[in-house]
C-alpha positions in Angstrom: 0.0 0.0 0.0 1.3 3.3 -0.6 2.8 5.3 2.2 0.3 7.9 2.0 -2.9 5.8 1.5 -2.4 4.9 5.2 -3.7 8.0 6.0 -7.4 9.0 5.4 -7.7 12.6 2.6 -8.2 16.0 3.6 -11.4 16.8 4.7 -13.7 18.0 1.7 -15.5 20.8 1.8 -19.4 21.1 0.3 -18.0 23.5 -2.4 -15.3 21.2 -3.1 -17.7 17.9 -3.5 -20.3 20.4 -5.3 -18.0 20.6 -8.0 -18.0 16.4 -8.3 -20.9 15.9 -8.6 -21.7 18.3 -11.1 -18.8 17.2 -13.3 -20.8 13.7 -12.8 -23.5 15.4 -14.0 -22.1 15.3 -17.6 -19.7 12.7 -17.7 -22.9 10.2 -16.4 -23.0 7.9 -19.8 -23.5 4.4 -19.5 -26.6 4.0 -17.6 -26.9 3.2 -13.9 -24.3 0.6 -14.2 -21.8 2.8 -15.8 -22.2 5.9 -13.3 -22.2 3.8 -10.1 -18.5 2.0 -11.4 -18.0 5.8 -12.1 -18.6 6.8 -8.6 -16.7 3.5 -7.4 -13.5 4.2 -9.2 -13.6 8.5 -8.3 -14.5 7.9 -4.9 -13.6 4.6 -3.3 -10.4 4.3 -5.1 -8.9 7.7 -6.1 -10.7 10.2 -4.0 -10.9 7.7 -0.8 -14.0 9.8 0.5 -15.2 6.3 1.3 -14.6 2.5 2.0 -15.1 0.1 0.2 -17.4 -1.8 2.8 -19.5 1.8 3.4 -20.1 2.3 0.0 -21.0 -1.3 -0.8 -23.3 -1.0 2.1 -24.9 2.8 0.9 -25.5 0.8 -2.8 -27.0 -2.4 -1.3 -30.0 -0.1 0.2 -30.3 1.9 -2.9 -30.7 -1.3 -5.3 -33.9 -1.7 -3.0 -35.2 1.6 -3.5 -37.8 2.6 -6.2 -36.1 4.8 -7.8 -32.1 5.8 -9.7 -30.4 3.7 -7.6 -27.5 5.7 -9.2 -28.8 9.6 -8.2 -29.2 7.8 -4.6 -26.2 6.7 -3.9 -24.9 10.1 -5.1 -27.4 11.5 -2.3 -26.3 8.7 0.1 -23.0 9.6 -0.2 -23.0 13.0 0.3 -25.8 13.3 3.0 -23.3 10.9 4.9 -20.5 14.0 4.4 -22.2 17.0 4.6 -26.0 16.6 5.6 -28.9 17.1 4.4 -27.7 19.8 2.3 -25.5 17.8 0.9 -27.6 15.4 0.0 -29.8 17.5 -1.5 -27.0 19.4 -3.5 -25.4 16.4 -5.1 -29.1 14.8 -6.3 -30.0 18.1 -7.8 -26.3 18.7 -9.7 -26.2 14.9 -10.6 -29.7 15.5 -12.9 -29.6 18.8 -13.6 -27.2 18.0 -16.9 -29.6 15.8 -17.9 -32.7 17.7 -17.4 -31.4 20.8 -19.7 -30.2 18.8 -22.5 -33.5 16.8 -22.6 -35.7 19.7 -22.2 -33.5 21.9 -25.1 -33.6 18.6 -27.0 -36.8 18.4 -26.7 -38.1 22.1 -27.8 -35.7 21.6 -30.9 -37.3 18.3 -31.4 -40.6 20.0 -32.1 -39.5 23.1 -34.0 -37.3 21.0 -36.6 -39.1 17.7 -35.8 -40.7 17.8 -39.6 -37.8 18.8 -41.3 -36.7 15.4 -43.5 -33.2 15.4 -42.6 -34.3 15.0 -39.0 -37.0 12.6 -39.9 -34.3 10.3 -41.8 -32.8 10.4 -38.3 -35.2 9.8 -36.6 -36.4 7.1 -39.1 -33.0 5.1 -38.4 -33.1 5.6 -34.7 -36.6 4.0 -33.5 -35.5 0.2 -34.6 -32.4 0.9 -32.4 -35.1 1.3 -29.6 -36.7 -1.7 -30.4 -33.5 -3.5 -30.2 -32.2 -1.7 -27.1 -35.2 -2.6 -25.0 -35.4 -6.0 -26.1 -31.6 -6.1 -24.9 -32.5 -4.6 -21.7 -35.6 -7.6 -21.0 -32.8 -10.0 -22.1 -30.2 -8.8 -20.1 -32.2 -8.5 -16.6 -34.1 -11.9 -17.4 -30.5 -13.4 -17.9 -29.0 -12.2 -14.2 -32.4 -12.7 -12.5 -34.8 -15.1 -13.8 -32.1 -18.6 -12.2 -34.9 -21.0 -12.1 -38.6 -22.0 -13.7 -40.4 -20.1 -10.9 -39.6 -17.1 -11.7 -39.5 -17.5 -15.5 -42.5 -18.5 -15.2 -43.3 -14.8 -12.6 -42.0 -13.1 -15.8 -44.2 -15.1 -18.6 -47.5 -14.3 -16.4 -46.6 -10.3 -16.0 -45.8 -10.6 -20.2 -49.7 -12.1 -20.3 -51.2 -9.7 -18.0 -50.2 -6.5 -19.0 -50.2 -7.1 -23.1 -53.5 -9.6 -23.3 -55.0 -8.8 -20.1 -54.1 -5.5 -19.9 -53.8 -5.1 -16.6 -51.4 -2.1 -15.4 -48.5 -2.2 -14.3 -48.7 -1.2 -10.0 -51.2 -3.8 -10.2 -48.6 -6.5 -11.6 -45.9 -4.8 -9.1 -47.8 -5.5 -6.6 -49.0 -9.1 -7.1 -45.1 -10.1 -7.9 -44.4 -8.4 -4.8 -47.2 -10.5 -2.9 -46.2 -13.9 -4.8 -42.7 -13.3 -4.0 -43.7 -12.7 -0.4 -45.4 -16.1 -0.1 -42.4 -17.7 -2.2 -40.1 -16.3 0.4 -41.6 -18.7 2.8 -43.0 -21.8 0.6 -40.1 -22.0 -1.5 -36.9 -19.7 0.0 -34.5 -21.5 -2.6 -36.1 -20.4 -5.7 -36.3 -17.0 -4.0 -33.1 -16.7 -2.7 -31.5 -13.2 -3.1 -29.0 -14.1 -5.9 -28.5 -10.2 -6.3 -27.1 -7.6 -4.4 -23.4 -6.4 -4.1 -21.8 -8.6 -0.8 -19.4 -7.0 1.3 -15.9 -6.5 -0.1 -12.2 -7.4 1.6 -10.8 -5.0 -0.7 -9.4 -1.9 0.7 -7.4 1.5 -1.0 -6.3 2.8 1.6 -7.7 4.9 4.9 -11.2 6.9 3.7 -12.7 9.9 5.0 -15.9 7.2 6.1 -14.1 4.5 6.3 -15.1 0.7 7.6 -14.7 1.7 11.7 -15.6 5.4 11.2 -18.5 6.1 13.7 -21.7 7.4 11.9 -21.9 11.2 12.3 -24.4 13.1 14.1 -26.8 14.0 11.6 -26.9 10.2 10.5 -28.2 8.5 13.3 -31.6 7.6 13.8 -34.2 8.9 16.1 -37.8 8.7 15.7 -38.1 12.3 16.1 -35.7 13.2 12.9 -37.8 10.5 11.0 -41.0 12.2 11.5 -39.8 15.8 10.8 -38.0 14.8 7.4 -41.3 13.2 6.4 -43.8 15.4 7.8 -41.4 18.3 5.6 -41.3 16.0 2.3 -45.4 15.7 2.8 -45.6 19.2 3.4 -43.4 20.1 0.0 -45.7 17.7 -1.7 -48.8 19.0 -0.8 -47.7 22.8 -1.2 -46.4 21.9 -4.5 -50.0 20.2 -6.1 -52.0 23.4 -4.5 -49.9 25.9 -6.8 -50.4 23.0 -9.6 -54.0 23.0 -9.1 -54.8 26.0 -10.6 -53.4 24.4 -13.9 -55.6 20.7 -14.2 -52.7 19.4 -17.2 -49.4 20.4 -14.7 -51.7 18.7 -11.4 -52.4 15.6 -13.1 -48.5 15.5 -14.1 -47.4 15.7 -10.6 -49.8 12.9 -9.2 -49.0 10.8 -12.2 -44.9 10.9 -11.9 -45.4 10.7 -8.0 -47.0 7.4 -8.5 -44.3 6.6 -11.3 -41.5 7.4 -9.0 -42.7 4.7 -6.2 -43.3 2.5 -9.3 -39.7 2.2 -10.5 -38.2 -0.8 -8.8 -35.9 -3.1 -11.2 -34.2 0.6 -13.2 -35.7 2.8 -15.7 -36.5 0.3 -18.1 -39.0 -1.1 -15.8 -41.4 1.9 -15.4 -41.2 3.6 -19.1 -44.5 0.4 -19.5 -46.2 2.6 -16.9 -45.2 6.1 -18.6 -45.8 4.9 -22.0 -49.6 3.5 -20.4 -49.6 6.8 -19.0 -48.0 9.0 -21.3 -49.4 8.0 -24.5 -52.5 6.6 -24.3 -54.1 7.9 -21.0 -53.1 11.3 -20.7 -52.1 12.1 -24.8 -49.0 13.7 -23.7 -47.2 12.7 -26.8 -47.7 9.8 -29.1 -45.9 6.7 -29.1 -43.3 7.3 -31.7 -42.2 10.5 -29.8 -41.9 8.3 -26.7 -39.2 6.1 -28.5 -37.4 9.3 -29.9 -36.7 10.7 -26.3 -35.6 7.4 -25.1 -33.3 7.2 -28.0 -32.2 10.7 -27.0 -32.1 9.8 -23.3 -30.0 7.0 -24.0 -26.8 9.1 -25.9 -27.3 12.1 -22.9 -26.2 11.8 -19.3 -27.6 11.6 -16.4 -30.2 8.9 -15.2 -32.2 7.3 -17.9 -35.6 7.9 -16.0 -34.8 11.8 -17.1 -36.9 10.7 -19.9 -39.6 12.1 -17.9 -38.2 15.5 -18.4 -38.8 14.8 -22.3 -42.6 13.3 -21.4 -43.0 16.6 -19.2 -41.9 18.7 -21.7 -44.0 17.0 -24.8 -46.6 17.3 -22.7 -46.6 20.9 -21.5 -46.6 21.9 -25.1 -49.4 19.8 -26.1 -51.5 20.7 -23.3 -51.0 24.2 -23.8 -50.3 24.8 -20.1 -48.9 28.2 -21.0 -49.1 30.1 -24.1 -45.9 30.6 -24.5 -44.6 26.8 -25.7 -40.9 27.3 -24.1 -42.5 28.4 -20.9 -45.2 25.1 -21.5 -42.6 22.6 -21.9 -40.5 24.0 -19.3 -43.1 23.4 -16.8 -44.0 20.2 -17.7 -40.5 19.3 -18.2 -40.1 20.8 -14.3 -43.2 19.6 -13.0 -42.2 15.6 -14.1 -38.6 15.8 -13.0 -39.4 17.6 -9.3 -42.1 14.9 -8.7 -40.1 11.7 -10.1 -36.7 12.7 -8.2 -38.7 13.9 -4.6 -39.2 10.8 -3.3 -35.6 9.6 -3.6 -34.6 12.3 -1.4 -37.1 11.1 1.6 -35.9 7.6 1.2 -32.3 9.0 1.5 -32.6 11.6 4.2 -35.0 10.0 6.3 -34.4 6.4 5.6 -30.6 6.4 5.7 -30.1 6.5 8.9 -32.1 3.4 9.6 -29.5 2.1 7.0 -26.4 3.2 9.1 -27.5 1.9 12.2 -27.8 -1.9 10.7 -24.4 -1.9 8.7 -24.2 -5.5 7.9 -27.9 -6.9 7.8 -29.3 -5.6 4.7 -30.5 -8.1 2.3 -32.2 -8.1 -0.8 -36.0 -9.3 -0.1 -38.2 -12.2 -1.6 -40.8 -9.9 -2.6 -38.2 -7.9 -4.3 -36.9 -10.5 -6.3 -40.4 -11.5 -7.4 -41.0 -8.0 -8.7 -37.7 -8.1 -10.8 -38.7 -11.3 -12.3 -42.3 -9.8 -13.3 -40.4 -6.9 -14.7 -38.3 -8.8 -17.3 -41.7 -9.6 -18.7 -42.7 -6.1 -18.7 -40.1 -4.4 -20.5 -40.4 -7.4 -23.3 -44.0 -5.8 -23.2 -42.5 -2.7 -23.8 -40.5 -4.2 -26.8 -43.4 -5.7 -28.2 -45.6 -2.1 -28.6 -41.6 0.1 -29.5 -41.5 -2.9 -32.7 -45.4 -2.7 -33.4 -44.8 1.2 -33.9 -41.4 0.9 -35.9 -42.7 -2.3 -38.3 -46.5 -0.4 -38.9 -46.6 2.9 -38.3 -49.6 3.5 -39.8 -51.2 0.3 -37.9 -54.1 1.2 -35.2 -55.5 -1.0 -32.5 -58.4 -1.8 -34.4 -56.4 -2.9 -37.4 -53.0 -4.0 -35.4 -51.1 -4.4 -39.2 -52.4 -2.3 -41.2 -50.6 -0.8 -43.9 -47.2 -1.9 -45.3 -44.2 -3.2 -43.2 -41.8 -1.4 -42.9 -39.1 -4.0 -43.7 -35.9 -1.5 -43.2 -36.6 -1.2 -39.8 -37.3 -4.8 -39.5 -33.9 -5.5 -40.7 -32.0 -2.6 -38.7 -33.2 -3.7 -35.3 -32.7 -7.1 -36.0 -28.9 -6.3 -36.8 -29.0 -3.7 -33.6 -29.8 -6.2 -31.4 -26.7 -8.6 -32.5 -24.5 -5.9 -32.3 -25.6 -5.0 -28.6 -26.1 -8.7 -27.7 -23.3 -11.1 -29.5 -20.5 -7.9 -29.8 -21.3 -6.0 -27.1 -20.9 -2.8 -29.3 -21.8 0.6 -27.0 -25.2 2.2 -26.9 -24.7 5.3 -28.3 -22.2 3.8 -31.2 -25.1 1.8 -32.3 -28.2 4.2 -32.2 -25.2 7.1 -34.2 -25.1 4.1 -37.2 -28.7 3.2 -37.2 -29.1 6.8 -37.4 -27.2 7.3 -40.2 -28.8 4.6 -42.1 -31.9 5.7 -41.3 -31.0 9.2 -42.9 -29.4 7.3 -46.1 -32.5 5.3 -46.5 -34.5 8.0 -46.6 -32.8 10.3 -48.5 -32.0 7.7 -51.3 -35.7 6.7 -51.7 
């Protein structure tokens, strides 16, 4: 070990962690995988603000949460440094990026949407969806679907919610009961098989290292409990009364504060509920402009759930919540974003410190591992209505394949998917080629 790993950094100011996490803020690509190794290799490793075992611990609780377990553990971390203000600062800087790119992407989106070199883009892009999603469904099913039980969890949530269409907090919450009653009838098939185990490896003496006591402001009492959530319910509240005077902005906030409690198993496991929501409940924005912002939220950084920001912002404009359409997809841009990321903040600041005082005993749940198993066969859903819209756009429930098939697309998201799944090409790398195909194609034609 290197002489002066032995002993633990300089103490870090707010401003000096400030600037982190806002530099995270950009650099964020990857997904929630990507940013939390990102986090791992700044902080644990280089920066040494702390231990392997603490942070280990910090992103054990967050993979439980509803929620970017990423954007958490950004808030975890910091609240354990510097507070609640702390806390708060680094969720705020670790989205904002991604919530101004979205929202200016968005508001150039539907000024130059109709122009044909953008719709050749565009054109190009939406089989890459397809075959990103379906990626996604293969890639969680792969990790957690270890045994027929829960395959056959995942099969049933695929029937529900495409031929029963039943929605998706109902199928949360009848994986979460299953699992439940699996936990006890059959704890083998539900073992935890997840998680990240406490680590022996060490990089020297950290800020919050292993035998650091937990600071003041992290402890629990009942009385900090109550006041964090009695101030979180009071925000909430305050926040729909102003909202109220504009129906389209209140029904926004109740929608993406259900969505928020809604996205257990990543991003990819709610965008079924917002797409529900989104598209066909509300009219926010139509299915094919869903499947351009997550294309769009997949080459930005930041947490993929800011795809909200895009819905908000589509939505705003097409509800005319302002006459002004910047100022209209602003709010609604605002309105989803402040409701989806609030709730993370309670489970951080008030929930912590129940996590600090049982270092150690956290373990990922039964009903938690039935819910993960039902949301494989959810976002395969999800694939299923992205390829309907990409292979007949012009197709309507009624008449689910009418008009021609579009055979291009067909053909590009088929050869998406074996790039993302056989090579292991990037993300971005393969929606920038099926977006310049898409352009050739339609320029050529």
């Amino acid at each position: 070990m290197d002489p002066a790993s032995a002993h633990p950094p300089a103490p870090v100011t707010l401003g000096e962690s400030g600037k982190y996490w806002i530099k995270l803020g950009f650099i964020s690509f990857g997904g929630p995988a990507g940013q939390i190794s990102m986090m791992h290799q700044e902080l644990v490793e280089k920066r040494r603000w702390i231990s392997e075992r603490r942070y280990l611990h910090a992103l054990n609780y967050c993979m439980l949460l509803p929620g970017p377990e990423a954007t958490q553990l950004a808030i975890y971390i910091s609240w354990l440094m510097h507070g609640a203000k702390g806390g708060v600062i680094a969720g705020v800087l670790f989205f904002l990026p991604g919530f101004l790119l979205l929202s200016a992407l968005a508001g150039l989106y539907l000024a130059w949407g109709e122009v044909p070199l953008v719709q050749g883009i565009f054109y190009g892009i939406r089989p890459a969806v397809v075959a990103i999603v379906l990626f996604a469904a293969w890639r969680i099913g792969s990790r957690a679907l270890k045994n027929e039980v829960l395959w056959g969890m995942a099969a049933l949530a695929f029937i529900g919610i495409f031929i029963l269409e039943i929605g998706f907090p109902w199928i949360v919450l009848a994986a979460a009961m299953l699992g439940a009653l699996g936990g006890k009838l059959m704890p083998a098939k539900f073992g935890s098989g997840g998680g990240h185990d406490a680590s022996s490896k060490t990089y020297g003496a950290a800020l919050i290292d292993d035998d650091t006591p937990t600071p003041a402001h992290a402890r629990f009492t009942w009385t900090r409990f109550m006041v964090t959530t009695l101030v979180f319910i009071a925000l909430w509240l305050a926040t729909m009364a102003i909202l109220s005077r504009q129906p389209a902005l209140a029904d926004m906030g109740l929608f993406f504060s259900k969505a928020a409690f809604l996205t257990i198993g990543g991003a990819y496991a709610v965008l079924p509920y917002v797409y529900q929501g989104g598209v066909e409940h509300f009219h926010w924005l139509t299915g094919a402009q869903m499947m351009d912002g997550l294309a769009l939220g997949e080459t930005t950084p930041g947490p993929l759930i800011m795809i909200v920001s895009w819905v908000g912002y589509l939505g705003g404009v097409a509800k005319d919540v302002s006459s002004h359409p910047l100022a209209a997809g602003l709010s609604g841009a605002a309105v989803a974003t402040f409701f989806t990321f609030l709730p993370s903040f309670w489970f951080i600041l008030a929930g912590g410190p129940l996590v600090e005082a049982t270092r150690g005993e956290l373990r990922f749940t039964a009903p938690l591992t039935g819910i993960t198993a039902a949301v494989v066969g959810v976002i395969l859903n999800l694939a299923v209505f992205f390829a309907w819209h990409a292979f007949w756009p012009q197709a309507t429930p009624d008449a689910p394949f009418d008009g021609s098939f579009e055979w291009v697309q067909a053909v590009v998201a088929s050869l998406a998917f074996i790039a993302l799944w056989q090579y292991k090409a990037d993300i971005i790398k393969v929606i920038a080629v099926c977006a310049l195909v898409g352009l050739i194609h339609r320029l050529t034609i």
